[in-house]
ZADO-1210 file (C-alpha; in nm, 4 decimals, padded with zeros to 6 digits):
<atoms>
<atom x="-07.3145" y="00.8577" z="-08.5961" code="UNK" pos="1"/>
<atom x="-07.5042" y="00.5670" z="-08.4163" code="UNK" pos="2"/>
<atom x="-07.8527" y="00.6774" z="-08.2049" code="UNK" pos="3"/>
<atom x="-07.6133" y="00.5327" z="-07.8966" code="UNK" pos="4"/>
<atom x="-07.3014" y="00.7046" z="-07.9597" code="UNK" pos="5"/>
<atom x="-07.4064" y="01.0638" z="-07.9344" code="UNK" pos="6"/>
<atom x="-07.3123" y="01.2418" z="-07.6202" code="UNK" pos="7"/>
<atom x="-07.6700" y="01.3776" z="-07.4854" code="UNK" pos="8"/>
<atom x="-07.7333" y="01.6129" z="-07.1859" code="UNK" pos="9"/>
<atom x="-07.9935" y="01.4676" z="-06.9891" code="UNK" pos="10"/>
<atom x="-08.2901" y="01.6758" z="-06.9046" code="UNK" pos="11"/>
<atom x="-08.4616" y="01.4959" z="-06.6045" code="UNK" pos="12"/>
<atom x="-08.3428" y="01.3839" z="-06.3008" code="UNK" pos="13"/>
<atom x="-08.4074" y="01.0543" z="-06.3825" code="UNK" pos="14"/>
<atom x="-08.2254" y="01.0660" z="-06.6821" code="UNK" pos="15"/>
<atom x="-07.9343" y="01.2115" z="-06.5055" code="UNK" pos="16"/>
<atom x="-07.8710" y="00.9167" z="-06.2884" code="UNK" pos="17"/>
<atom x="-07.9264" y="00.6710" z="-06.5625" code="UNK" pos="18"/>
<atom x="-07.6311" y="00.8252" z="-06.7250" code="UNK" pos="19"/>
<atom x="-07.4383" y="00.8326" z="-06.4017" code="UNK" pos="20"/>
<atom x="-07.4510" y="00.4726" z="-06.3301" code="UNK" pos="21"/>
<atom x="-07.3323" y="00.4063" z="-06.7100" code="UNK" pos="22"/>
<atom x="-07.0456" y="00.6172" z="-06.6277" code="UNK" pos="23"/>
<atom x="-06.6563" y="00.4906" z="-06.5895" code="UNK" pos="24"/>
<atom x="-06.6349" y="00.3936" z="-06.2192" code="UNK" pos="25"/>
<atom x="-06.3034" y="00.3129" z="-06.0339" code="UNK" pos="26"/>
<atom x="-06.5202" y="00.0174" z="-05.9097" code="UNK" pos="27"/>
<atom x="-06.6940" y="-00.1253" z="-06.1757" code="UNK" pos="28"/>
<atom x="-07.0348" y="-00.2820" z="-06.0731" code="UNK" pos="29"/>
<atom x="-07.1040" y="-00.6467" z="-06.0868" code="UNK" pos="30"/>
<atom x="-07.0935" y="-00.7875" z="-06.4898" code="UNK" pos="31"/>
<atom x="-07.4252" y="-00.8516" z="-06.6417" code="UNK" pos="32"/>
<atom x="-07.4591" y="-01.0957" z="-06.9061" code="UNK" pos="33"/>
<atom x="-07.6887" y="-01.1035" z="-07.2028" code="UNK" pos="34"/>
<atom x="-07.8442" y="-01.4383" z="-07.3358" code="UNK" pos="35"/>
<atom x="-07.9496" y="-01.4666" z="-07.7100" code="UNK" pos="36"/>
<atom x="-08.1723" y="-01.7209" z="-07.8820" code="UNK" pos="37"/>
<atom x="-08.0612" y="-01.7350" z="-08.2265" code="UNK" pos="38"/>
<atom x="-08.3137" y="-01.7464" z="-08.5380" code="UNK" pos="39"/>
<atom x="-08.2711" y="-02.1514" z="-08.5585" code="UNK" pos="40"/>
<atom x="-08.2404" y="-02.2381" z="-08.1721" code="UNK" pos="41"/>
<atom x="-08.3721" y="-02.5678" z="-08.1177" code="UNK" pos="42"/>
<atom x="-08.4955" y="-02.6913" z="-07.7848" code="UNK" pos="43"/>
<atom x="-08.1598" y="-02.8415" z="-07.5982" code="UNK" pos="44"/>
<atom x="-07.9956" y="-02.4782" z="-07.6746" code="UNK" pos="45"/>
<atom x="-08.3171" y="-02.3357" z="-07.5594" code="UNK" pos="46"/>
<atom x="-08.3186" y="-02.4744" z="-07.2169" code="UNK" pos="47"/>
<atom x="-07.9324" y="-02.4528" z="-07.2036" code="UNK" pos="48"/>
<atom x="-08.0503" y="-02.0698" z="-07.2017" code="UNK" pos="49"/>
<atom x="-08.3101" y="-02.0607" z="-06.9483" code="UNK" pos="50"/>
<atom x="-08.0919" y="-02.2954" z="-06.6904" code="UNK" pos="51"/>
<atom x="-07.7664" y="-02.0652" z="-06.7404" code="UNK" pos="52"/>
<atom x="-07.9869" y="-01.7742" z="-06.7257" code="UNK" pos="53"/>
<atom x="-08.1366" y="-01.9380" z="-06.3265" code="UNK" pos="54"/>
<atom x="-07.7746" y="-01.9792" z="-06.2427" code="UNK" pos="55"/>
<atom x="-07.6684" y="-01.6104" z="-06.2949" code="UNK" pos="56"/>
<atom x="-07.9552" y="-01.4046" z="-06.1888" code="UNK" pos="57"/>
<atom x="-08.0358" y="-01.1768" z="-06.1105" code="UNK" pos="58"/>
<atom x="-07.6734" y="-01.0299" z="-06.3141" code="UNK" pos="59"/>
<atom x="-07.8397" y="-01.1572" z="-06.6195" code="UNK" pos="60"/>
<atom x="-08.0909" y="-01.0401" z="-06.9063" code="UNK" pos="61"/>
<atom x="-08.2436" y="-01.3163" z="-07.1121" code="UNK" pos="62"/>
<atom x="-08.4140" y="-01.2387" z="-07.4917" code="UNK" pos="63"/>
<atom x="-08.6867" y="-01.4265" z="-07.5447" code="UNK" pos="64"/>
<atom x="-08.7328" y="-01.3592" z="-07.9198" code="UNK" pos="65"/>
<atom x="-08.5112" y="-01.5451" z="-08.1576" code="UNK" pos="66"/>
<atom x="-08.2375" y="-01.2863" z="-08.3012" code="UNK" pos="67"/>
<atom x="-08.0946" y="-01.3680" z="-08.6747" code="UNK" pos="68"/>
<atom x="-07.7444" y="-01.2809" z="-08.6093" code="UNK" pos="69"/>
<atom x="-07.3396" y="-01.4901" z="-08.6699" code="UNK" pos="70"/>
<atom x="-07.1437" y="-01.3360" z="-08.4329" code="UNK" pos="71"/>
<atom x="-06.8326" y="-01.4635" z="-08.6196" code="UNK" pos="72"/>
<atom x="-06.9399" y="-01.2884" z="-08.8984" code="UNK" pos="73"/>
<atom x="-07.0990" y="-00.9824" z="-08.7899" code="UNK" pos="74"/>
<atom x="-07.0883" y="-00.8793" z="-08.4515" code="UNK" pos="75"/>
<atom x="-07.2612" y="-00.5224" z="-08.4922" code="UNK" pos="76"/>
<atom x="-07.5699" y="-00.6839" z="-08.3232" code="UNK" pos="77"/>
<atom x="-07.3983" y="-00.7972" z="-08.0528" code="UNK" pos="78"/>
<atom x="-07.2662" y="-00.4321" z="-08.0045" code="UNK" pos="79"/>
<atom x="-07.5894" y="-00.2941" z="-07.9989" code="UNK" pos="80"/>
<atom x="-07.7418" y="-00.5411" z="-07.7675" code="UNK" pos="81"/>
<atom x="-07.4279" y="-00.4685" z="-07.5152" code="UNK" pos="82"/>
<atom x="-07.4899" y="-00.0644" z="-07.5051" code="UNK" pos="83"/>
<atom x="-07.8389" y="-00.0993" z="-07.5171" code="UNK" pos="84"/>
<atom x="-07.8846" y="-00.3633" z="-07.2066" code="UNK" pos="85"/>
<atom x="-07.4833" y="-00.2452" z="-07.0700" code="UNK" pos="86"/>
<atom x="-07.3825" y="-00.5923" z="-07.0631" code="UNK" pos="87"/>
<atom x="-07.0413" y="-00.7226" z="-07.0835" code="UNK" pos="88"/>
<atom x="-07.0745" y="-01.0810" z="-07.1472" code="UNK" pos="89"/>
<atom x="-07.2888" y="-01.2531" z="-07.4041" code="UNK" pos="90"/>
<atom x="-07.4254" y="-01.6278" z="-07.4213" code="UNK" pos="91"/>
<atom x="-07.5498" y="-01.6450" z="-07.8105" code="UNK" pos="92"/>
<atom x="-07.7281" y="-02.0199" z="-07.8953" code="UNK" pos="93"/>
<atom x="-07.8053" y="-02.1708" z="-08.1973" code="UNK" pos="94"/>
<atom x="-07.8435" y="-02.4846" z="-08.4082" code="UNK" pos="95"/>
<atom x="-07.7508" y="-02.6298" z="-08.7701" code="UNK" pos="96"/>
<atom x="-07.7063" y="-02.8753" z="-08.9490" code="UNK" pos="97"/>
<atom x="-07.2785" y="-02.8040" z="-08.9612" code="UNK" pos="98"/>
<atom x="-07.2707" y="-02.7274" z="-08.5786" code="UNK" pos="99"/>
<atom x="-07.5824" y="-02.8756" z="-08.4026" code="UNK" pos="100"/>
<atom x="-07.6040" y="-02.7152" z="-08.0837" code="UNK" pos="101"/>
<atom x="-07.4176" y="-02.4907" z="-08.0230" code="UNK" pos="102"/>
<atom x="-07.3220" y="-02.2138" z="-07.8000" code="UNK" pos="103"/>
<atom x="-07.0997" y="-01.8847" z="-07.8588" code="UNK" pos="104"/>
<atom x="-06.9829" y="-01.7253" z="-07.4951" code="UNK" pos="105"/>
<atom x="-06.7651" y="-01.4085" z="-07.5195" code="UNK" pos="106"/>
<atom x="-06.7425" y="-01.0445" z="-07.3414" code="UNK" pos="107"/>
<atom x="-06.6950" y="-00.7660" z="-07.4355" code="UNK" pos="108"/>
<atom x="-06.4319" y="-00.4508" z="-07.3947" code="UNK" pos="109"/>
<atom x="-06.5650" y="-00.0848" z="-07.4523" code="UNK" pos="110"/>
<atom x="-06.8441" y="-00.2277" z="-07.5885" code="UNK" pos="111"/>
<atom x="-06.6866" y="-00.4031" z="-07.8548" code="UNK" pos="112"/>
<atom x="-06.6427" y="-00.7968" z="-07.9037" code="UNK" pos="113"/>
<atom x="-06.3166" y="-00.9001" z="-07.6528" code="UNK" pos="114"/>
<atom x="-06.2990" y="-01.3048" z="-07.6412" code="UNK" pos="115"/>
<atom x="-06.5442" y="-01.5498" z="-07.8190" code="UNK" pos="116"/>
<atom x="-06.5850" y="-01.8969" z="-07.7656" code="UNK" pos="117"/>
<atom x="-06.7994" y="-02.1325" z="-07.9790" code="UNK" pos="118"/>
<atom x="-06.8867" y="-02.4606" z="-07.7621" code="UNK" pos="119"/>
<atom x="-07.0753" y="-02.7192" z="-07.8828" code="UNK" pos="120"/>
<atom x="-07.3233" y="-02.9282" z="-07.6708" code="UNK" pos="121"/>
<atom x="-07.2310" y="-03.3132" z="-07.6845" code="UNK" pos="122"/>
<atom x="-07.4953" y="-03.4251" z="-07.3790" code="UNK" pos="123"/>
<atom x="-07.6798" y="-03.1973" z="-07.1348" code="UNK" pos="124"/>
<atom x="-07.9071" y="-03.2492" z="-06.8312" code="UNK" pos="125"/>
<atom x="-08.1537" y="-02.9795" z="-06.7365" code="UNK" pos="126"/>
<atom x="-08.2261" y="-02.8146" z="-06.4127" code="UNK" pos="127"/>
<atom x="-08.5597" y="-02.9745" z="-06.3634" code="UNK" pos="128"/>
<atom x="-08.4470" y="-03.3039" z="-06.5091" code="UNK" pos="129"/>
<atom x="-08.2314" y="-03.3773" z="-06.1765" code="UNK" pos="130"/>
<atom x="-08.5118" y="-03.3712" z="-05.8125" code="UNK" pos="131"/>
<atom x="-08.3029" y="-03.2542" z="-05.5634" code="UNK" pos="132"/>
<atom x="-08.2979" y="-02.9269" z="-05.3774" code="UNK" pos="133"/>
<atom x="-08.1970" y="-02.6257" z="-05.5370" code="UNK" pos="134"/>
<atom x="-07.9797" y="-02.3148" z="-05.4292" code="UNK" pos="135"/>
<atom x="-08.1954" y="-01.9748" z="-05.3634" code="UNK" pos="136"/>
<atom x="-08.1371" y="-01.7267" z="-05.6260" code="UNK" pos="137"/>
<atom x="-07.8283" y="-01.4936" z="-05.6578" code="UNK" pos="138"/>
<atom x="-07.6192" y="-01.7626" z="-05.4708" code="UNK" pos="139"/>
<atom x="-07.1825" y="-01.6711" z="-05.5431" code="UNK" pos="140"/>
<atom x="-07.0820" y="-01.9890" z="-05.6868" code="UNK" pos="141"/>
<atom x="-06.7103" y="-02.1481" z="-05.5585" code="UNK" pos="142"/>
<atom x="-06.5667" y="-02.2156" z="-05.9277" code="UNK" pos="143"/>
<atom x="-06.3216" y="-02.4943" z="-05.9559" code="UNK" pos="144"/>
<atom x="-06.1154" y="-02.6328" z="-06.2534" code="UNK" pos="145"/>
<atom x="-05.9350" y="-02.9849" z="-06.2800" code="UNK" pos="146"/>
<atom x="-05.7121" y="-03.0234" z="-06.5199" code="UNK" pos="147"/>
<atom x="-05.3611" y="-02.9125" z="-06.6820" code="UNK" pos="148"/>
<atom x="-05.5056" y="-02.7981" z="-07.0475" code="UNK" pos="149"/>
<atom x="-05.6382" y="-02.5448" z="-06.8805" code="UNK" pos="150"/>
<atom x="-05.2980" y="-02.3951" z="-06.7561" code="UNK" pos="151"/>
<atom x="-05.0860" y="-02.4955" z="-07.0821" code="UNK" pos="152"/>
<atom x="-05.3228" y="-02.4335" z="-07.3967" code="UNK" pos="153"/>
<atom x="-05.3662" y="-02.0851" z="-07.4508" code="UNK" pos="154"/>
<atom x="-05.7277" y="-02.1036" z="-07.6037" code="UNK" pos="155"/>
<atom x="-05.8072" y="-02.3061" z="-07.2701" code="UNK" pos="156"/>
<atom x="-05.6386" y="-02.0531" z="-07.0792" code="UNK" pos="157"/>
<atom x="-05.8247" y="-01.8030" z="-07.2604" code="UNK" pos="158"/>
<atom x="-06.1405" y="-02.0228" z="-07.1752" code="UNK" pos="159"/>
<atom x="-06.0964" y="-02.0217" z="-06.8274" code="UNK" pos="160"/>
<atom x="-06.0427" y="-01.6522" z="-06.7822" code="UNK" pos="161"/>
<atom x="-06.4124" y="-01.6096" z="-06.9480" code="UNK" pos="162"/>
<atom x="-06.5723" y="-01.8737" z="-06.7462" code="UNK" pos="163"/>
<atom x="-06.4772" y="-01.7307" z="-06.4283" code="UNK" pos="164"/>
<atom x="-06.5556" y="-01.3958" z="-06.5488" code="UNK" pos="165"/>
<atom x="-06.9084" y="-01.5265" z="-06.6549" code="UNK" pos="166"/>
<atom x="-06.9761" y="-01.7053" z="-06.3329" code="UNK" pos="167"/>
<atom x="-06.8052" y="-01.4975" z="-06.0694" code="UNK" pos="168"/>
<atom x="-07.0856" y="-01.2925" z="-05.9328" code="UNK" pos="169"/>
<atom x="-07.0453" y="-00.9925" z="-05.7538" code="UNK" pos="170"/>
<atom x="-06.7208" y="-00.9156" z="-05.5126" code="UNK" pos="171"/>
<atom x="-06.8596" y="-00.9261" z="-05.1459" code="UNK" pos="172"/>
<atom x="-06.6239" y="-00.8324" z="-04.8422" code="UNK" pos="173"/>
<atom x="-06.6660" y="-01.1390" z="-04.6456" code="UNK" pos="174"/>
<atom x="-06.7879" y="-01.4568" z="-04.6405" code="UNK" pos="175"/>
<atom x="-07.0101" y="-01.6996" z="-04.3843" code="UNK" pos="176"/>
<atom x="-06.9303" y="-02.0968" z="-04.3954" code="UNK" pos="177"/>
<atom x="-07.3538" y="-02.1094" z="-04.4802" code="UNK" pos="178"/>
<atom x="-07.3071" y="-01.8874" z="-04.7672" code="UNK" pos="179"/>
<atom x="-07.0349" y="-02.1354" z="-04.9412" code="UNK" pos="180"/>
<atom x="-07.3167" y="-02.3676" z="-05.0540" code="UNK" pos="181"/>
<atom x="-07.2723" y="-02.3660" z="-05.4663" code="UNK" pos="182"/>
<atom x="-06.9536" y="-02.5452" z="-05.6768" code="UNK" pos="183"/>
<atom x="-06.9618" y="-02.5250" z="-06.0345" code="UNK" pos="184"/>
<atom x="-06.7296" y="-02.7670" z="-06.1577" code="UNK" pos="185"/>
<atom x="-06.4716" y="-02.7692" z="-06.4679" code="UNK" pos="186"/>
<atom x="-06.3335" y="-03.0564" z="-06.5789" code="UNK" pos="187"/>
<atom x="-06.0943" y="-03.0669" z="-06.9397" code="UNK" pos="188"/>
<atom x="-06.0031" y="-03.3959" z="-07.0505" code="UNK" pos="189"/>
<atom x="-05.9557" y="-03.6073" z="-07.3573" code="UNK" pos="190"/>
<atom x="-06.0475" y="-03.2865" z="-07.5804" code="UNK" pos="191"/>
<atom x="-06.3779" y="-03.2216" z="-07.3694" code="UNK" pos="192"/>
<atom x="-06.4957" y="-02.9891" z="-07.1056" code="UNK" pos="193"/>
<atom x="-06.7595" y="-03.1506" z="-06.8280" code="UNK" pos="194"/>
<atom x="-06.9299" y="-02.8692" z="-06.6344" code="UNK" pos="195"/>
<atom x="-07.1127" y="-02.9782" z="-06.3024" code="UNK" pos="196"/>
<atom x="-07.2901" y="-02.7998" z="-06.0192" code="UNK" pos="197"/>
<atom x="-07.2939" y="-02.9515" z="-05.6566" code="UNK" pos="198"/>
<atom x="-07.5087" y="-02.8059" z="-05.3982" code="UNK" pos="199"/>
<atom x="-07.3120" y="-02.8140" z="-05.0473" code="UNK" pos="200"/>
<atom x="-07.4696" y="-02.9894" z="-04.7795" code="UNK" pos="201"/>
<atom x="-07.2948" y="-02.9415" z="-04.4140" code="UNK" pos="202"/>
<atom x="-07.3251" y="-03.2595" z="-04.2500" code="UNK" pos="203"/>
<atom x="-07.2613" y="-03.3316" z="-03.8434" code="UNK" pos="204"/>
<atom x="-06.9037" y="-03.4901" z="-03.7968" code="UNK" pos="205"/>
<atom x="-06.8933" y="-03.4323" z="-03.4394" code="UNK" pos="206"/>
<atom x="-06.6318" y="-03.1065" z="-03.3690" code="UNK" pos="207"/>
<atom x="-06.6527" y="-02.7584" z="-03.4801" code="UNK" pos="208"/>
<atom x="-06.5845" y="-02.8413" z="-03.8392" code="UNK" pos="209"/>
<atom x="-06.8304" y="-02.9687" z="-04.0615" code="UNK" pos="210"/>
<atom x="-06.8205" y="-03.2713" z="-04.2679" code="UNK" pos="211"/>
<atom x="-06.8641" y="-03.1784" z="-04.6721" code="UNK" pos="212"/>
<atom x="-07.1127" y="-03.3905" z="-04.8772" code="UNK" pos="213"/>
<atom x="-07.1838" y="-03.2814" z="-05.2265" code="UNK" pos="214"/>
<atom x="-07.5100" y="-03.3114" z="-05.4436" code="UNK" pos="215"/>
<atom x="-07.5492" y="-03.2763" z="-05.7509" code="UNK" pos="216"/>
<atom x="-07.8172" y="-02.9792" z="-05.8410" code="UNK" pos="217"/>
<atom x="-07.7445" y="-02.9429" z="-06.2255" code="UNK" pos="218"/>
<atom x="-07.7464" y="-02.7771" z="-06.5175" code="UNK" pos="219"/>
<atom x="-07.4708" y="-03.0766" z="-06.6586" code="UNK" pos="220"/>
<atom x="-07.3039" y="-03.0134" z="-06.9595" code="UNK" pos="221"/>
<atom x="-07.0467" y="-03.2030" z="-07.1907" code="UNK" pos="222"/>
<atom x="-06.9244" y="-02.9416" z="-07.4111" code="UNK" pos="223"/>
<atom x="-06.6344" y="-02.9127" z="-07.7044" code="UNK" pos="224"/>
<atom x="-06.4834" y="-02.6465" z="-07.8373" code="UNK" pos="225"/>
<atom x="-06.5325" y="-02.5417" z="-08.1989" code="UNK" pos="226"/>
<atom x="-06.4397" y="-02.1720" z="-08.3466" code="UNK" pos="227"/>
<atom x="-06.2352" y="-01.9221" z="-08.1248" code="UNK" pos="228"/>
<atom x="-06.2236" y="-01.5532" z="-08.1856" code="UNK" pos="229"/>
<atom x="-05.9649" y="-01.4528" z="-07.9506" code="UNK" pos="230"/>
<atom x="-05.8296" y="-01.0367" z="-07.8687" code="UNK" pos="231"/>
<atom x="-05.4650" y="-00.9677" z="-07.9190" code="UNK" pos="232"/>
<atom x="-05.2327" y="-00.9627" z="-07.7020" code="UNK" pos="233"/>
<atom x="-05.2290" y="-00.5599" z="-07.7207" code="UNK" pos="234"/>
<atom x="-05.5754" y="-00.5682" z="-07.7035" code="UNK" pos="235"/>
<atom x="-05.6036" y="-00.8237" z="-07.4327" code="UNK" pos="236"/>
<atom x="-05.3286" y="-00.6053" z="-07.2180" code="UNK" pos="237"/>
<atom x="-05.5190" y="-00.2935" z="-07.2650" code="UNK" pos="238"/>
<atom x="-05.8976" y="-00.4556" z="-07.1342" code="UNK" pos="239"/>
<atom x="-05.6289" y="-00.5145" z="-06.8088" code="UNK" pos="240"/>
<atom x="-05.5218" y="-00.2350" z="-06.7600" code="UNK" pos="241"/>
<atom x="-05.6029" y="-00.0786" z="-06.3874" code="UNK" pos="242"/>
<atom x="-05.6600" y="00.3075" z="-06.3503" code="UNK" pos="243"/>
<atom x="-05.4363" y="00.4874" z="-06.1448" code="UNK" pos="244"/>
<atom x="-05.6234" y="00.5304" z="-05.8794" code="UNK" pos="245"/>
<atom x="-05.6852" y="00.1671" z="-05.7719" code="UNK" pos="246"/>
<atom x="-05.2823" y="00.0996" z="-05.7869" code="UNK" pos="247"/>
<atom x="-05.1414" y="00.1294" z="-05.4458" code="UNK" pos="248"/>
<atom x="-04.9157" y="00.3540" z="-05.3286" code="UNK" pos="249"/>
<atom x="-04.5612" y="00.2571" z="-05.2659" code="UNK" pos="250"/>
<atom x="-04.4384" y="00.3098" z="-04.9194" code="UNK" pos="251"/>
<atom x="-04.1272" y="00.3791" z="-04.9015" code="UNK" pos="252"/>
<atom x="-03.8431" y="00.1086" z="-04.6466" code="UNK" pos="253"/>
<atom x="-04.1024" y="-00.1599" z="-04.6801" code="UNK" pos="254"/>
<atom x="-04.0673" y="-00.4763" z="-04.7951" code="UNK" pos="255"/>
<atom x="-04.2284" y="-00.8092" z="-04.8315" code="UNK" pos="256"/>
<atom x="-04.1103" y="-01.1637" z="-04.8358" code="UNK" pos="257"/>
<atom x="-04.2795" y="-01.4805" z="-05.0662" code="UNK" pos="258"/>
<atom x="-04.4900" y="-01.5714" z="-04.7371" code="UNK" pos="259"/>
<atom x="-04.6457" y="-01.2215" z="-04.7481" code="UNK" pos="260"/>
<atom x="-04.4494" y="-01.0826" z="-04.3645" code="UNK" pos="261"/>
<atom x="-04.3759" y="-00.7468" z="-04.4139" code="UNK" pos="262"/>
<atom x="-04.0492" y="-00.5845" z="-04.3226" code="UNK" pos="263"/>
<atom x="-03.9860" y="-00.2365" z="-04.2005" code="UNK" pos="264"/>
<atom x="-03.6405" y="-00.0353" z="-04.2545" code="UNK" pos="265"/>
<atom x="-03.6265" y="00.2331" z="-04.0045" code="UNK" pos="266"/>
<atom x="-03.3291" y="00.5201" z="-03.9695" code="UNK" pos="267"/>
<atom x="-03.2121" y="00.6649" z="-03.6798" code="UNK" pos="268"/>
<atom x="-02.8767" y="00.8865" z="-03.6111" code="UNK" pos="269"/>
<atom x="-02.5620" y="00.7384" z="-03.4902" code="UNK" pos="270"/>
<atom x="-02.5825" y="00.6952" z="-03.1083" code="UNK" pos="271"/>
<atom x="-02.3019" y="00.8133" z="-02.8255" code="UNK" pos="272"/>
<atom x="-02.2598" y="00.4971" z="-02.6490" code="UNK" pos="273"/>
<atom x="-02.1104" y="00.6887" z="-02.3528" code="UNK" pos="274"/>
<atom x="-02.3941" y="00.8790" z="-02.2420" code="UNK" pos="275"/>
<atom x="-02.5969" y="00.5424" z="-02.2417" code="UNK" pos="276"/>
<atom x="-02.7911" y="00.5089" z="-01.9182" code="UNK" pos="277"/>
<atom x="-02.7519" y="00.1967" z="-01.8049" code="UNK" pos="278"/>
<atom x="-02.8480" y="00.0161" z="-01.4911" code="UNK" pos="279"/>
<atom x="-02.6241" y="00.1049" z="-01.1848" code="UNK" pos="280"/>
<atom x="-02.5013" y="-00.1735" z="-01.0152" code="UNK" pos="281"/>
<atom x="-02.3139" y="-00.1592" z="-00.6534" code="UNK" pos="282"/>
<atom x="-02.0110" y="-00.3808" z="-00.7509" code="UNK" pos="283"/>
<atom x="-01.9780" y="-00.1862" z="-01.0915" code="UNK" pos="284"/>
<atom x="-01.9518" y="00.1831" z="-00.8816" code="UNK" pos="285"/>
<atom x="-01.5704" y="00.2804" z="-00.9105" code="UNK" pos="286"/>
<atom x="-01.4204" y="00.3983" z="-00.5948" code="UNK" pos="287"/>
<atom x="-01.2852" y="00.7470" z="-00.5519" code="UNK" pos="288"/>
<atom x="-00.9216" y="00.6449" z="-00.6079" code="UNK" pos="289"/>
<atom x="-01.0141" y="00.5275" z="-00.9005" code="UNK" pos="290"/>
<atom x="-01.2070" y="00.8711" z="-01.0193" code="UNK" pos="291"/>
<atom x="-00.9085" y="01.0588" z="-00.9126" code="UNK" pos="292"/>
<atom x="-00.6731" y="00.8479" z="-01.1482" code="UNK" pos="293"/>
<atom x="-00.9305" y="00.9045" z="-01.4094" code="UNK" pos="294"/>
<atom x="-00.9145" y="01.2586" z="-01.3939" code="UNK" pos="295"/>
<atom x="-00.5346" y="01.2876" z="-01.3726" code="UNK" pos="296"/>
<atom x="-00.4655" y="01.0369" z="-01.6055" code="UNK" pos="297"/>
<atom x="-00.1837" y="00.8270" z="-01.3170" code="UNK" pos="298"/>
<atom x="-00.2316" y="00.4826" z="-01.2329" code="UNK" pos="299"/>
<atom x="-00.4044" y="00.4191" z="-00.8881" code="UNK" pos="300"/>
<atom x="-00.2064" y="00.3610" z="-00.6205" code="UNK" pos="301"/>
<atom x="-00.2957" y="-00.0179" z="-00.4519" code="UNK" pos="302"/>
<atom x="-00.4117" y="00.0445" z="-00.1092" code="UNK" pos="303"/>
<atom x="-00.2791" y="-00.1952" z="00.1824" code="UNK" pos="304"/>
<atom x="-00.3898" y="-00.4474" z="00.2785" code="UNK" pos="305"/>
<atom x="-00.4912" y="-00.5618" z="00.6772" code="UNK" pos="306"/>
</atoms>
């Protein structure tokens, strides 16, 4: 049995809530990814590394050493890495003379390799490369994608789904119009995938709402896609799945419509009409004739006219 793997009591406090915060939550916390150098990383995947790595702190844990690892043929080492650091996505980067360089992004699913994407670098400009003002650490980014591959290829789809899962960030509650100052931009066309990050800048336009300029910050990459290593559809179903305590609970005679207004059914007992109070009205009062007619069931007689 692995070192990891065996169930151990803890026997300081400390320990104890080390333990506690690895534990299965209803609410996971925030992904944290892990980026590798691999043994034959040149310089480009290098600072690919450290600029991805400025982008997703502080959710992020960079190795500096260079690890001798192929994730698409062994992916034990990845495994380790994952329990050891609890990360749940994975940047790995290396370079050859078949795949110059390259880049392998994946997560992982009970600590055990999920998706994997191998993307190889065509062009790439660097953080410090473009002189413009930079976003303040641990900025959400706004994460957009152009282009219909995305929806009808299912490695693309696949692709996506990891992207945003990489880039995301924590879930916050609420959000400020300040706050929305990051875009990371997807773009798939002609076989290629152009990622670009804008820096918002909220100009004066003269009302409330302010006019949108965009800048761009970088990391810029041009990237293709080479191998995929891709779960399942079991598999992928199961990583999915939502316990029961985050379902909601169905409430019973309500409905909603496709614009999201909610209907209520509500049931009440058959109602005597008769004994309805209604408003009393002078010219609706019958007269006493009238009554008496009522009550004997005759026909009133028509009183004389002057």
């Amino acid at each position: 049995m692995d070192a990891l793997d065996r169930v151990v009591k803890p026997k300081t406090k400390r320990a104890k809530r080390f333990l506690e915060k690895r534990e299965p939550k209803l609410n996971e916390n925030t992904k944290n990814a892990m980026l590798i150098k691999g043994g034959n990383a040149n310089l480009t995947v290098t600072e690919v590394l450290k600029d991805i790595y400025a982008v997703k702190k502080p959710f992020a844990v960079l190795y500096k050493r260079k690890n001798i690892t192929r994730p698409f043929e062994d992916q034990t080492s990845l495994e380790f890495f994952s329990k050891k650091s609890d990360c749940s996505l994975f940047l790995f980067g290396s370079h050859n003379k078949k795949r110059p360089n390259n880049l392998i992004i994946g997560r992982m699913f009970d600590y055990h390799v999920l998706d994997m994407i191998e993307l190889g670098v065509e062009k790439f400009v660097a953080l410090k490369d473009i002189k413009n003002s930079k976003c303040p650490e641990g900025t959400k980014p706004m994460l957009i994608f152009a282009g219909d591959v995305f929806d009808v290829n299912e490695e693309y789809r696949r692709l996506k789904s990891l992207l945003i899962d990489f880039f995301r960030g924590p879930t916050v509650p609420n959000i400020r119009l300040a706050g929305l100052e990051y875009v990371l931009h997807f773009t798939a066309v002609d076989g290629k995938i152009y990622m670009r990050s804008y820096k918002v800048l909220l100009k004066k336009s003269g009302c409330k709402i302010p006019r949108i300029e965009l800048e761009e910050m970088g990391p810029s990459l041009d990237l293709v896609i080479r191998r995929t290593h891709l779960a399942s559809d079991d598999l992928y179903k199961l990583s999915l799945k939502q316990p029961k305590g985050l379902k909601p609970k169905k409430k019973k005679n309500i409905s909603h419509d496709a614009l999201g207004t909610t209907y209520g059914r509500i049931h009440m007992q058959k109602q005597d009409l008769s004994k309805l109070q209604t408003r009393k009205v002078k010219g609706l009062k019958k007269r006493p004739a009238e009554k008496s007619a009522q009550n004997d069931g005759a026909t009133p007689k028509k009183s004389k006219s002057a």
